[in-house]
Structures are given as C-alpha cells and as structure tokens.
C-alpha positions in Angstrom: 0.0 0.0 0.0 2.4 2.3 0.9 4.5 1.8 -2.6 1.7 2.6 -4.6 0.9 5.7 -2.6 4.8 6.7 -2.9 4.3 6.0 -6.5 1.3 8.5 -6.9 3.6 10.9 -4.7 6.9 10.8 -6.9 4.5 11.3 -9.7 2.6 14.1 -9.2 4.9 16.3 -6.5 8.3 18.0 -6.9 10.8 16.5 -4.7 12.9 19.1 -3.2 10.1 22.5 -3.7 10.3 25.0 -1.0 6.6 25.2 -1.0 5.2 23.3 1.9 2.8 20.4 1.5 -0.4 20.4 3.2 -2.6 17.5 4.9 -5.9 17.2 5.7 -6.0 15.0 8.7 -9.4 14.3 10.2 -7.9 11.4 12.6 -9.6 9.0 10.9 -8.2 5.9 9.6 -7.6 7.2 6.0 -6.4 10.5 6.8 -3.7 9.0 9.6 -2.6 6.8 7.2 -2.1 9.2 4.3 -0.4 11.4 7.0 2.1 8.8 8.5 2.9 7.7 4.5 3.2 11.5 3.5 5.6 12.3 7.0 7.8 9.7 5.6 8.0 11.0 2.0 8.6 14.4 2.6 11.9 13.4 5.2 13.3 11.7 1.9 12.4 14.5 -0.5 13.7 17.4 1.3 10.0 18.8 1.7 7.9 20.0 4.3 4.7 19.5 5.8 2.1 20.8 7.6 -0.8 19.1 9.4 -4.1 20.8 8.6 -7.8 19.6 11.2 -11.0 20.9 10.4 -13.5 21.2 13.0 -17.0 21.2 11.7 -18.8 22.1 15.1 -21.1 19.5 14.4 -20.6 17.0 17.4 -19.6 17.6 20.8 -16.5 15.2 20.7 -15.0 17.4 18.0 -13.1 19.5 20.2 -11.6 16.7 21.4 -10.5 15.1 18.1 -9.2 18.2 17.1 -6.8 17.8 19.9 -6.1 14.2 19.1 -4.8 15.0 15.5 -2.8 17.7 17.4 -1.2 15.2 19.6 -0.5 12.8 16.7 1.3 16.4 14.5 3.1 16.6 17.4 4.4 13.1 17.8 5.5 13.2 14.7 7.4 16.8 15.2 4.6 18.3 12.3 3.5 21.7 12.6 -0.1 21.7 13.2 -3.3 24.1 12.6 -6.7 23.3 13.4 -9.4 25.2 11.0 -12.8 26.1 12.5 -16.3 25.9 10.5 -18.1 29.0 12.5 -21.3 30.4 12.5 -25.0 28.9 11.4 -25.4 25.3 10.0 -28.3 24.5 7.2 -30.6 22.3 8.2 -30.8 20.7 5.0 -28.1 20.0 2.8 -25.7 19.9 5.9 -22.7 17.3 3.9 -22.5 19.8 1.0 -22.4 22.6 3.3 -20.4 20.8 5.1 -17.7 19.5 2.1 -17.6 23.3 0.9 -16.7 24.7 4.3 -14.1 22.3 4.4 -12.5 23.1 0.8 -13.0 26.7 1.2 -10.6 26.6 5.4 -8.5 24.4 3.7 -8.0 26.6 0.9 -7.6 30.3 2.4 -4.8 28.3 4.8 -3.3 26.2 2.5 -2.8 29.7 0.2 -1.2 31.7 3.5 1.5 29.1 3.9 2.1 28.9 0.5 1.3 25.6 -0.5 -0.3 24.9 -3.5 -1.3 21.3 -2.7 -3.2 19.6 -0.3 -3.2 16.3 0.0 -6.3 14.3 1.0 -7.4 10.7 2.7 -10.1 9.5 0.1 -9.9 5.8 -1.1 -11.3 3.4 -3.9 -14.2 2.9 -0.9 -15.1 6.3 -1.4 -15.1 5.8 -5.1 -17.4 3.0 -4.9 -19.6 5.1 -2.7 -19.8 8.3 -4.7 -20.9 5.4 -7.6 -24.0 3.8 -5.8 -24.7 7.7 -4.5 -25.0 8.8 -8.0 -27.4 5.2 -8.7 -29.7 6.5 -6.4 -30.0 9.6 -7.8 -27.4 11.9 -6.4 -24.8 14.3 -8.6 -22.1 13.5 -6.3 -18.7 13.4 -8.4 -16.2 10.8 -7.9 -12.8 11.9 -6.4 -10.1 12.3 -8.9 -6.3 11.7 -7.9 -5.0 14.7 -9.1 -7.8 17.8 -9.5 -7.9 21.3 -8.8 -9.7 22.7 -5.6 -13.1 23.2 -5.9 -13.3 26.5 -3.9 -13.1 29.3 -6.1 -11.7 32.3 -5.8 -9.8 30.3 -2.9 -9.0 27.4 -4.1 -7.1 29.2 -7.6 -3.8 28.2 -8.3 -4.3 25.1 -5.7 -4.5 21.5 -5.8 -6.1 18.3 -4.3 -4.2 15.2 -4.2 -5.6 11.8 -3.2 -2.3 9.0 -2.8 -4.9 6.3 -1.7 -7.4 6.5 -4.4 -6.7 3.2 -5.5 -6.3 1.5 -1.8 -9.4 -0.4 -0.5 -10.4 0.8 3.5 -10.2 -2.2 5.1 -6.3 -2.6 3.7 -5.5 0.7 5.0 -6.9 -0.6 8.5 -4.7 -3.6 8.7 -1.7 -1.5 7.7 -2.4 1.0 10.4 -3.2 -2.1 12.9 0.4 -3.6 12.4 1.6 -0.5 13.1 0.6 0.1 16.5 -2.3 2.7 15.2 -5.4 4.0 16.3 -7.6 6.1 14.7 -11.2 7.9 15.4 -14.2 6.6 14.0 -17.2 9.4 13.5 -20.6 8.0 14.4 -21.6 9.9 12.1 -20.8 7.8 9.4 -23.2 5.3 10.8 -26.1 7.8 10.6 -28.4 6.4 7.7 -30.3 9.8 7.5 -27.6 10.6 4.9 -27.3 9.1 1.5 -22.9 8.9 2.4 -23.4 6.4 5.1 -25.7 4.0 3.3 -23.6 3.8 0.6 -20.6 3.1 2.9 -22.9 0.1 4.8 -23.8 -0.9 1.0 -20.1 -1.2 -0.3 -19.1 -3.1 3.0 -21.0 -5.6 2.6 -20.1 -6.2 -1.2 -22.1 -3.8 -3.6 -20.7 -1.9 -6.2 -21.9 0.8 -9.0 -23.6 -1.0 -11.9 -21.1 0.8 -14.6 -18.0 2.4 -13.2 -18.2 5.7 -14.0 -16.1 7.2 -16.7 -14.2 10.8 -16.6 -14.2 12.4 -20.1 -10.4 14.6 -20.5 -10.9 17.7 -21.8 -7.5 18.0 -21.7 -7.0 18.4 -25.7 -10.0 20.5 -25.9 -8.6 23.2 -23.2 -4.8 23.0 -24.8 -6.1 24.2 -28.0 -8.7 26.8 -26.5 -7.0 30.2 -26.9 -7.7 33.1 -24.2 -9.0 36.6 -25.0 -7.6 39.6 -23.6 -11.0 40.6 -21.4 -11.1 36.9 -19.4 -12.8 35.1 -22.3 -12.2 32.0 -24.2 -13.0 30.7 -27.8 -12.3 27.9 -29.7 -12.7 26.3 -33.1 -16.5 24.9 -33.7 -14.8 21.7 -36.0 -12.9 20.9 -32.7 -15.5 20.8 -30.6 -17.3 19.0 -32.8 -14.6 16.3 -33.6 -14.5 15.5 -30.0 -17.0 12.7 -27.9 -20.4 14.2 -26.7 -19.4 13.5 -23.1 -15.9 15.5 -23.8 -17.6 18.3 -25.3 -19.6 18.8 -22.9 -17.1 18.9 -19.7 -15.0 21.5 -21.5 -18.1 23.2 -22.3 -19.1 23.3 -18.3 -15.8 24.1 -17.5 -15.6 26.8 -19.9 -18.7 28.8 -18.8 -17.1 28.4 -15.5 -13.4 30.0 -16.1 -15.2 32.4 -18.2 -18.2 34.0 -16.4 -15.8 33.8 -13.1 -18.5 31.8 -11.2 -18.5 28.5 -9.1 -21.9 26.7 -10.0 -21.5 24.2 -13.3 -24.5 24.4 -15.3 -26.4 21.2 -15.1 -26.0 18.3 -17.8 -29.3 19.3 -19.5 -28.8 22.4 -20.6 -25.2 21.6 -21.4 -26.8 19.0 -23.9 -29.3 21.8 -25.3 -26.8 23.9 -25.9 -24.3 21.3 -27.5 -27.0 20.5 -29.6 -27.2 23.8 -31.4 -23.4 23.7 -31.7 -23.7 20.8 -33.7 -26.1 22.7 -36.3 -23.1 24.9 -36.9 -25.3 27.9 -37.4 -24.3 31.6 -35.8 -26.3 31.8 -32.5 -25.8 33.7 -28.8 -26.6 32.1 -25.5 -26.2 32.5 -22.0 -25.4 30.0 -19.4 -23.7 29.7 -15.8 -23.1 33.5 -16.0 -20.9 33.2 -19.4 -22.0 34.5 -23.0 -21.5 32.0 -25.3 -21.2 33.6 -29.1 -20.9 31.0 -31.9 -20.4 31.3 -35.5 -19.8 29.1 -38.2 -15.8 28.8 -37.3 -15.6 30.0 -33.6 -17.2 30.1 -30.5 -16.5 32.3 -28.2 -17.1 32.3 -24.2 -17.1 35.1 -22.5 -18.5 36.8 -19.1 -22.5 38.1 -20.0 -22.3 41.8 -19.0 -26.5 42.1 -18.2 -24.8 40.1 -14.7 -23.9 44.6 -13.8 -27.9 45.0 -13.9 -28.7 42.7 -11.6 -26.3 42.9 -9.1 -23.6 41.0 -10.4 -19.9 42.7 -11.4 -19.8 43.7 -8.0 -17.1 46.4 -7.4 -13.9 45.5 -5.7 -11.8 48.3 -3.5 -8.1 47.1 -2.6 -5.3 49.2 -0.8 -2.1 49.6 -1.8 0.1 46.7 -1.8 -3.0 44.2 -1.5 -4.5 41.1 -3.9 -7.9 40.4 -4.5 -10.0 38.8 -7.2 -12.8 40.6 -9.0 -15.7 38.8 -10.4 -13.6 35.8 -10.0 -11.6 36.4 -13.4 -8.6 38.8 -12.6 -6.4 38.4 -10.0 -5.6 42.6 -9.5 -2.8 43.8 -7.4 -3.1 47.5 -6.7 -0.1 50.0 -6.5 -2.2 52.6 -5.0 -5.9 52.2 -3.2 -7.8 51.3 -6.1 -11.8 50.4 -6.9 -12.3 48.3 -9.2 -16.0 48.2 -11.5 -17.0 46.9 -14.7 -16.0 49.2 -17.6 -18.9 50.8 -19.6 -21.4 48.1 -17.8 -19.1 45.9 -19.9 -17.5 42.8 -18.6 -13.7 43.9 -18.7 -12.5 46.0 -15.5 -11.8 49.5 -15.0 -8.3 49.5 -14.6 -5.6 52.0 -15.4 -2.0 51.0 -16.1 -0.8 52.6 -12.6 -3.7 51.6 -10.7 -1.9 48.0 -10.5 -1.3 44.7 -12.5 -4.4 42.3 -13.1 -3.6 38.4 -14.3 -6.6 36.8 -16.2 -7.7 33.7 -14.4 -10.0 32.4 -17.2 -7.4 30.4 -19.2 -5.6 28.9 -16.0 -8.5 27.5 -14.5 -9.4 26.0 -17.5 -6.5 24.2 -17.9 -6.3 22.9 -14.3 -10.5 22.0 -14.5 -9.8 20.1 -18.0 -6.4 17.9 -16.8 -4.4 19.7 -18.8 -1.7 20.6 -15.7 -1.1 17.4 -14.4 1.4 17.9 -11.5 2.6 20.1 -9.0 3.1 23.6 -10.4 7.3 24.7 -10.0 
C-alpha cells in the first residue's frame, strides 16, 4: 500500500520544492494513514509538511478530536493548525455545506502558507460510494487523484491530491493495525439519514456501482482553447465538434465556469441543449452559468454576459495599496495605489488603469487545471 501511494507521490509532487505540503487529517483511519505515509516521504524529499484539522462544530467530541490530530502532528514533530467551521449550519443539505466549508478553510490556509497542494485521505471505498450515491440519484462526483480545488476564488492556483485513491479501506486498516495505530471513528458515518453512510454500509457488505463511472479529458479541448484579452475564451467549432459528446460537454461546463468567473456548473441538460445547437453549426448567442457563449460558423467564443452589472452581479472591488484580491472571479488585480475596481462601460472587462496595478486573467488557468491539462505540482 504504501508503494503505490509513494508511487502517486513521486509522480505528481516535486521533490525538493520549498513550497510546503499540506494535509488534511481528520484522525480518521484514511487521513492518519495518508499522513504517517506522507511524513515519511517528505523526510526523503527534502519537503515540508504541515498538518491541517478541520473542526465542523457538528458533534460535541470534536473538540476533542481536534486535539487528538494535534497530539499525533506533534508526535511526529509536524507543525499543526486546526481550522474552524463557524457560524449557522443548514438544516438541510448539511454534507454539501459541510464539504464546501471544508475546501474553502482548507483553501484560504493552504494559500497563506504557501502551499499549492493539499493532499487528502479518500480511497477506492469512497469511489465506490460516490458510484451507488449517483445510482440513487445523487450528482455526487467521484474523487479524482489529481484535480484542482473546488473552492473558487480560494482554491485558484491550488491543488487536491488523493495518494490512496486506489487503496481499498479495510487494507489501509490492517496496515495502520500492524503498526501500532489507532484512529477515530465518526458516528456519524453510521447515521443512515444521509445518502454517504448508506452507501458506505452498502459497499461493506459487497455492492458496487452497476457501470463504473467514466471521466471524459478535456485536456485536448482546453490546450487548443486560446484566451482573450477581457477573461474570455474561444475555440474552433470543428474541434469541438470532432470531440466525444461526453468530452464536449465537460469542457463546455468548464468553460462557462473560467469564463463568467462563477462556481456553480450548469447542469447536464442544458449543457446537452446547448451542444445541440453547436452541432447545427449555425451563428447563435446564449447565456449559461453567467458566461456569454457567441458562436459562428468557425468559432465560439465564451465570454463573461455583461446584463450580470444590472442585476447585481460585477460587483465592485476596493483594494489598498500593496494588497490582492479577485474581482468577479476572473482577474487576480494587485493595486499600486488604493484602487476600486468596476465593470468598464457596464461591460464585462474591469476598470483598470495602467498605474492603478497589475491584473492576471484567471479564465485560461482554470481552465487548464479544471480540463487535466496541468497534471502535476506547479514549479
């Protein structure tokens, strides 16, 4: 187990980086083990690590398990930082509330040290889970070894990587066992009011997803997308059109995405509807996810749909000197002097001046990172 974790490791992480590493350790079993295999990789890689423990507030024992991952970052000489999810819970939808909190602490932390990947627990269990989740009707995605953070503007520039994706739970278990290990086990993954634990009771006792699922790669889509100058994106139509349905349309999500600077994919059907009019190959405009899609007989174009200024969206941004911020999640702007930062003309391109600051477009980045076209650690 711990080979094939190395393996995944050496592949996707620069040995030697000053950047730290970052781990999410929830003191379960997964987590531990992923940190006890990652403590010994970074001693023979000339890397650092730090421990990262999120406390969700949910149960009254979390305190306490906070201080147990402490204790174990600690043993092992790690430095340690436990993240808090504050404030109101939803009473429905708690997990994806939950799961987003999560990314978005791990993301604003991982960014201050100045890591640019955290590394994650999740195992082929959790794979076969997420399948029979989806079976039953849920849009949960299956964890991918290597993808970007799903935070945004946090999570930009940052990456999730899963070393035990292709280790089964109970092997990590009798690895920790010889070891001397314990680990925490959450009651609340016995609690069959969500669809998470039933799945997990279902895979334990043999069950698996009808038909694995399938990732399209974008990858060659994104590679030959060229950016615009104002955050957009286009691309030739007889690409898109040469590529699978299923491919298509994920660089079509992700595209909207990078382009309008928003964080909620469009859903599948009216990704379909609007591949189907793509397909036609006649001139048409569209909107979708926040994005103005503009297609022609040889290009389509993706860009941000300015009517977001009229009803609220295109908010402005006001930075002081020296400082970094993101505005409508498409240009990363630091200022030179106190700056405010709107939407040119009610247009989609920002209003800023050459000595106002510097602004990097974020469109054509993301997309590369959402598609798999960066595919380790950035130097």
């Amino acid at each position: 187990m711990q080979l094939a974790a190395d393996a995944v490791l050496d592949r996707r992480l620069l040995r030697g980086s000053p950047r730290p590493l970052a781990v999410a350790l929830s003191g379960g079993g997964d987590s531990l083990a992923l940190l006890l295999i990652a403590d010994d990789w970074v001693r023979r890689s000339g890397r650092s690590l730090l421990v990262m423990t999120i406390d969700h507030q949910l149960r009254r024992e979390s305190t306490a398990w906070t201080q147990a991952c402490a204790t174990t970052a600690q043993r092992l000489g790690l430095p340690f930082q436990a993240l808090t999810w504050t404030g109101d819970k939803p009473q429905a939808g708690l997990p994806a509330a939950a799961r987003a909190a999560r990314h978005a602490l791990l993301a604003d932390a991982a960014r201050e040290a100045g890591a640019r990947v955290v590394l994650m627990g999740h195992t082929a269990d959790d794979v076969l889970e997420a399948g029979l989740m989806r079976a039953a009707g849920s849009t949960t995605p299956d964890p991918r070894e290597w993808s970007p953070s799903p935070v945004w503007p946090q999570g930009r520039s940052l990456f999730l990587l899963r070393p035990l994706l292709g280790v089964r739970r109970g092997e990590i278990r009798k690895w920790l066992t010889a070891r001397g290990e314990t680990w925490i086990d959450d009651p609340a993954n016995e609690d069959a009011t969500y669809a998470r634990p039933r799945a997990r009771t279902a895979v334990a006792r043999g069950a698996m997803p009808v038909t694995p699922a399938t990732l399209a790669s974008a990858k060659a889509l994104a590679l030959i997308c060229k950016p615009d100058d104002h955050g957009g994106l286009e691309i030739d139509q007889a690409d898109l059109a040469a590529a699978t349905p299923d491919t298509a349309a994920r660089f079509i999500s992700a595209a909207c995405l990078c382009a309008a600077g928003t964080d909620r994919p469009p859903s599948r059907d009216k990704i379909a509807r609007l591949l189907s009019r793509l397909t036609t190959r006649s001139p048409f405009v569209a909107t979708l996810a926040g994005a103005r899609i503009e297609a022609d007989r040889d290009r389509v174009r993706f860009r941000r749909e300015p009517g977001e200024a009229s009803r609220g969206g295109l908010t402005a941004l006001r930075l002081a000197p020296g400082a970094t911020g993101v505005w409508d999640g498409r240009f990363e702007i630091t200022a030179a002097q106190a700056v405010e930062v709107r939407a040119q003309n009610r247009s989609a391109a920002p209003s800023l001046a050459a000595d106002d600051g510097v602004a990097i477009t974020l469109a054509y980045p993301r997309l590369l990172a959402a598609c798999g076209a960066i595919e380790r650690e950035p130097a």
